[in-house]
C-alpha positions as CSV (number, residue, x, y, z in Angstrom):
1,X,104.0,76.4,85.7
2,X,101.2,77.9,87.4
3,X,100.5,78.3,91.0
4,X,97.2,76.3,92.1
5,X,94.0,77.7,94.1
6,X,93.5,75.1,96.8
7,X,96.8,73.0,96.7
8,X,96.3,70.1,99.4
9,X,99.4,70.8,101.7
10,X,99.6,69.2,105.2
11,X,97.8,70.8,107.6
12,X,101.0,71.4,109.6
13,X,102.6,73.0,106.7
14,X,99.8,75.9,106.2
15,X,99.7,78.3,105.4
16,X,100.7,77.7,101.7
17,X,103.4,81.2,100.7
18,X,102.5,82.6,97.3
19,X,105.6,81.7,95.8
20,X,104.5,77.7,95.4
21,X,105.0,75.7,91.7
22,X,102.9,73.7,90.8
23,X,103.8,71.5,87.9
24,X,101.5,70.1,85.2
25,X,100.7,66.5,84.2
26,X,100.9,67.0,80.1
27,X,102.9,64.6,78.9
28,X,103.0,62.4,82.0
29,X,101.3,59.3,83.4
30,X,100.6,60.7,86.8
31,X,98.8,59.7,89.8
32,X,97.9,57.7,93.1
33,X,99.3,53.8,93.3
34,X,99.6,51.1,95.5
35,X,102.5,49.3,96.1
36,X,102.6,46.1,97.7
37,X,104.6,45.4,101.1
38,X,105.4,42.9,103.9
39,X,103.1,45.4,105.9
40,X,100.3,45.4,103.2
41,X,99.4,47.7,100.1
42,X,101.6,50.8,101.0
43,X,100.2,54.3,99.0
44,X,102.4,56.2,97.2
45,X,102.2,58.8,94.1
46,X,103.9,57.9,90.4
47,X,105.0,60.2,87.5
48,X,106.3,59.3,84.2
49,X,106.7,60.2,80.4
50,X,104.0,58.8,78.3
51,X,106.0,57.9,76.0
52,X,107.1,54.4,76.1
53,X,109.9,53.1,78.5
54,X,111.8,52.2,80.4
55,X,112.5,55.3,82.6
56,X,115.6,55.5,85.1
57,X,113.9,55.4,88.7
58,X,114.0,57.9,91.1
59,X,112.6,57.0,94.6
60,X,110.9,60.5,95.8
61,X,111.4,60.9,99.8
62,X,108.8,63.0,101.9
63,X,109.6,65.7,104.0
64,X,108.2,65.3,107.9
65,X,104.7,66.1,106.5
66,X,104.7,63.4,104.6
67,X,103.1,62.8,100.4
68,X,101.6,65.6,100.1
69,X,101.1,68.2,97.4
70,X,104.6,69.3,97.4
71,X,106.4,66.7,97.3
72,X,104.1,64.8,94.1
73,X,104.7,68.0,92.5
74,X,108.8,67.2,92.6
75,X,107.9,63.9,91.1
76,X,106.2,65.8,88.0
77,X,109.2,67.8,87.8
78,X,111.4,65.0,87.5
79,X,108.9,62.9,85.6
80,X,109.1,65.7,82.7
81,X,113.1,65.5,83.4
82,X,112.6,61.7,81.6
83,X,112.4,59.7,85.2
84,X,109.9,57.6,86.7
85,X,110.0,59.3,90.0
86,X,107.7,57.5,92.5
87,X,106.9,58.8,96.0
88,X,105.8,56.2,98.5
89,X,103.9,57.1,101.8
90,X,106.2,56.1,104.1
91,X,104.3,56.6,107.8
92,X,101.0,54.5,106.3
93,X,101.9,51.9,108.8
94,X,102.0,54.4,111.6
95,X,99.1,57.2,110.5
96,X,97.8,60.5,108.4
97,X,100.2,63.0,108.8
98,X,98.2,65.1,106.8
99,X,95.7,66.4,109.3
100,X,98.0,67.3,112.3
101,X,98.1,70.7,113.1
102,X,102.0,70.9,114.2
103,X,104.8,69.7,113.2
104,X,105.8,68.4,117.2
105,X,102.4,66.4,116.4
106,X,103.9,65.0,113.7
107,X,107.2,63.9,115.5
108,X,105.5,63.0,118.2
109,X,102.9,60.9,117.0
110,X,104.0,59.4,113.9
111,X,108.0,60.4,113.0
112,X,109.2,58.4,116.3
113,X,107.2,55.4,115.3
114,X,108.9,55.2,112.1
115,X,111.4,52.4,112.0
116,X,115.0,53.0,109.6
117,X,114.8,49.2,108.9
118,X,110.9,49.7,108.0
119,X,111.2,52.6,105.8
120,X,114.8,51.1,103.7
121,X,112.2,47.4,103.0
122,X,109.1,49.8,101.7
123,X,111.5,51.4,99.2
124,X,112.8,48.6,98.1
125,X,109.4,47.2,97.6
126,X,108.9,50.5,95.6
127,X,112.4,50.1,93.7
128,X,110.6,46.3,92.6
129,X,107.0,47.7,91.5
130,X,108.4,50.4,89.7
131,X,110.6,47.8,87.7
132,X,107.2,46.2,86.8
133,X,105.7,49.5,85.9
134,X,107.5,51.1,83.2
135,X,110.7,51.7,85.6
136,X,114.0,50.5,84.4
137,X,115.6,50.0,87.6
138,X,119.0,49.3,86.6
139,X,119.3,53.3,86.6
140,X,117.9,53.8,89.9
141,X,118.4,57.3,91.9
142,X,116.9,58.9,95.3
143,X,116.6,62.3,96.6
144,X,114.6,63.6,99.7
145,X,113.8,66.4,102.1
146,X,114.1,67.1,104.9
147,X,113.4,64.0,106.9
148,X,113.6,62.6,103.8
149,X,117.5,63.8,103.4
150,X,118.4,61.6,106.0
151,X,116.9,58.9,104.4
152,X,118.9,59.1,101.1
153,X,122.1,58.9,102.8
154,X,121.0,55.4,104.5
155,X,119.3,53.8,101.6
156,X,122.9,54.6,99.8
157,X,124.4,52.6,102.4
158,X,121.7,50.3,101.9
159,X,121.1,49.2,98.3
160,X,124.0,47.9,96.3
161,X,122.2,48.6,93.1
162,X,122.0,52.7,93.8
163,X,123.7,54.7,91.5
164,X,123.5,57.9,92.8
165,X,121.9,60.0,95.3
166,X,120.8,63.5,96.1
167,X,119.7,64.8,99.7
168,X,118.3,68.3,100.3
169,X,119.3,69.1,104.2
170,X,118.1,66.1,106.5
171,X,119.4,65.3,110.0
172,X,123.2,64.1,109.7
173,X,123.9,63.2,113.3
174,X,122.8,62.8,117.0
175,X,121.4,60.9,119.6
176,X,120.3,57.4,117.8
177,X,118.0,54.5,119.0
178,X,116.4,51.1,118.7
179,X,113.7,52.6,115.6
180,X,116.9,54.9,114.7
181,X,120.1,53.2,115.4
182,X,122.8,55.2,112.9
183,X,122.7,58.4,111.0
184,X,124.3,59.6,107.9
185,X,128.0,60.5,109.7
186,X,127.4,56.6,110.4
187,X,126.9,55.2,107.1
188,X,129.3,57.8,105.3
189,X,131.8,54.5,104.8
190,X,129.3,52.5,103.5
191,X,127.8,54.0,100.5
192,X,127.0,52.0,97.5
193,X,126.4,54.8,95.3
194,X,127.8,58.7,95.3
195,X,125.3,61.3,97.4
196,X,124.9,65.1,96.5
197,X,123.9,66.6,99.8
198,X,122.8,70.3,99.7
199,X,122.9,72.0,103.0
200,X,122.2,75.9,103.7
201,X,124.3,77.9,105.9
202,X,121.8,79.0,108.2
203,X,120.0,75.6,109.0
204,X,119.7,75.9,112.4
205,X,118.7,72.3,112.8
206,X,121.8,71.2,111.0
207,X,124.6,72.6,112.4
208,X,127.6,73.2,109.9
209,X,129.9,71.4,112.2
210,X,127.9,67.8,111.2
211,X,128.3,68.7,107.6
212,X,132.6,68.7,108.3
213,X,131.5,66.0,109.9
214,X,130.0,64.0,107.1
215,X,132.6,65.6,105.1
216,X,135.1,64.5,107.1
217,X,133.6,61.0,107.1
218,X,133.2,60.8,102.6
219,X,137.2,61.8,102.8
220,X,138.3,58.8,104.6
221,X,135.9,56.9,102.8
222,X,137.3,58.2,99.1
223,X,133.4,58.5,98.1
224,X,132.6,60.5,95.4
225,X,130.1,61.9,96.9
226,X,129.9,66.1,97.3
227,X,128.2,68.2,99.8
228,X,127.6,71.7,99.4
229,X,126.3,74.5,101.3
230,X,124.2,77.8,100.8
231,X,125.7,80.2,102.6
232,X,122.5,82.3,103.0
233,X,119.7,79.5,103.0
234,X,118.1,77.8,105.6
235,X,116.6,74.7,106.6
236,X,113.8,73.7,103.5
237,X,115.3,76.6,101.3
238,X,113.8,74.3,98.5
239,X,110.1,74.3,99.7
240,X,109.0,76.6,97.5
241,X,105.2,76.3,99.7
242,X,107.3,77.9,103.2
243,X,108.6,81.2,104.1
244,X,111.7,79.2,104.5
245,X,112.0,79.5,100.4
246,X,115.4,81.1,98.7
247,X,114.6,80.9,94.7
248,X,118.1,81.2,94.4
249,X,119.5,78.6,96.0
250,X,116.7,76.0,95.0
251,X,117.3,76.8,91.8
252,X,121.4,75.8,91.9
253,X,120.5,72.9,93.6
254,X,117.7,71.8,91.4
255,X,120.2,72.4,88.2
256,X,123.0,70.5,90.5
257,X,120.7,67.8,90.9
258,X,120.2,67.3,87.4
259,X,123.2,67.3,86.5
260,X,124.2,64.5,89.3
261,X,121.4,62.2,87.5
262,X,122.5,62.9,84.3
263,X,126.0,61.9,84.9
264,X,125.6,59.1,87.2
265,X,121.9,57.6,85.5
266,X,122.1,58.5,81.8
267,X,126.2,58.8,81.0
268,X,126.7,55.2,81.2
């Protein structure tokens, strides 16, 4: 891995840290796509092993900045782990995140616009075209970021052909509405499929007392599922572009996250 000269990070995420991967495309089928939709051709970025399929799927969710550089370079990662990881754009409907200067622009503008029910039907549409492009989706897996967490716990409540999940911090509860109308404390009964969530202790948008919430919740339910928490980590302690960055604690969770896949994609 080397670390690029002019990565294209949204402009709300700049600047760029020193301490960003960026992953190479040898030995991948890797690029731009365009999925069909109810709401027309939605964008969204694909990575795979050349050599012939099918690959288990993993559906690739965005952070609040949206597809860029960062989050296409965690599809190559897991592309070169054996997956076809595929990261759809899910505010094309709604606009460009990539050129607003702040991230209150972003929620402002386009994050609030961004129906649940909207963004659960794209990634289904995703699930279906990557089945028809050298997916197999009978071993399909998510993860996400950030506002993309969130998302990972809904689509498990969501998709009765998940088989596993894995959501890196992401809102867990709160104030809901018509565009947002339950969170993951909310769906924690109704999971299809188990869901690693990674949470760090110092997340000051996530308060610890949601997580023994959600945890609280995956009890009752006798889910499988397992959250953990980095004591010393903060919000995006996996965005290896941010300040917010702890090597050490990406790294667990990255291993962790394997190892979730492995067991609940490849094992059986």
């Amino acid at each position: 891995m080397t670390v690029p000269t002019n990565p294209p990070f949204a402009a709300a995420a700049q600047p760029v840290a020193g301490t960003v991967i960026h992953t190479d495309t040898k030995g991948l089928v890797a690029g731009d796509v365009s999925i069909p939709t109810a709401g027309g051709d939605m964008p969204a970025y694909r990575a795979m092993p050349e050599r012939p399929g099918p690959h288990p799927v993993l559906l690739v969710v965005q952070e609040i900045f949206g597809l860029h550089e960062h989050i296409q370079d965690v599809a190559r990662r897991l592309a070169k782990l054996g997956y076809c990881a595929v990261a759809p754009a899910l505010y094309f409907r709604q606009g460009d995140p990539s050129a607003l200067a702040s991230i209150d622009e972003l929620r402002e503008k386009i994050v609030s616009k961004v129906p649940d029910e909207q963004v659960l039907a794209d990634l289904d549409a995703t699930v279906e075209w990557a089945r028809r492009n050298g997916g197999d989706a009978t071993r399909l897996g998510i993860t996400g970021f950030c506002w993309g967490g969130r998302i990972v716990w809904l689509y498990a409540a969501h998709q009765p052909k998940l088989r596993a999940g894995v959501a890196w911090y992401g809102r867990l509860a709160g104030p809901t509405n018509a565009l947002q109308p339950e969170h993951p404390v909310g769906v924690a009964r109704r999971l299809h499929a188990p869901v690693l969530g990674l949470y760090g202790g110092k997340d000051e948008s996530i308060p610890l007392d949601h997580v023994e919430q959600l945890r609280s919740e995956l009890r009752a339910a006798n889910s499988a599922s397992l959250l953990l928490v980095y004591p010393d980590a903060g919000h995006a302690f996996y965005a290896d572009y941010r300040p917010s960055y702890r090597r050490e604690a990406a790294d667990d969770g990255w291993q962790r996250m394997q190892a979730w896949f492995s067991q609940h994609l490849l094992r059986s």
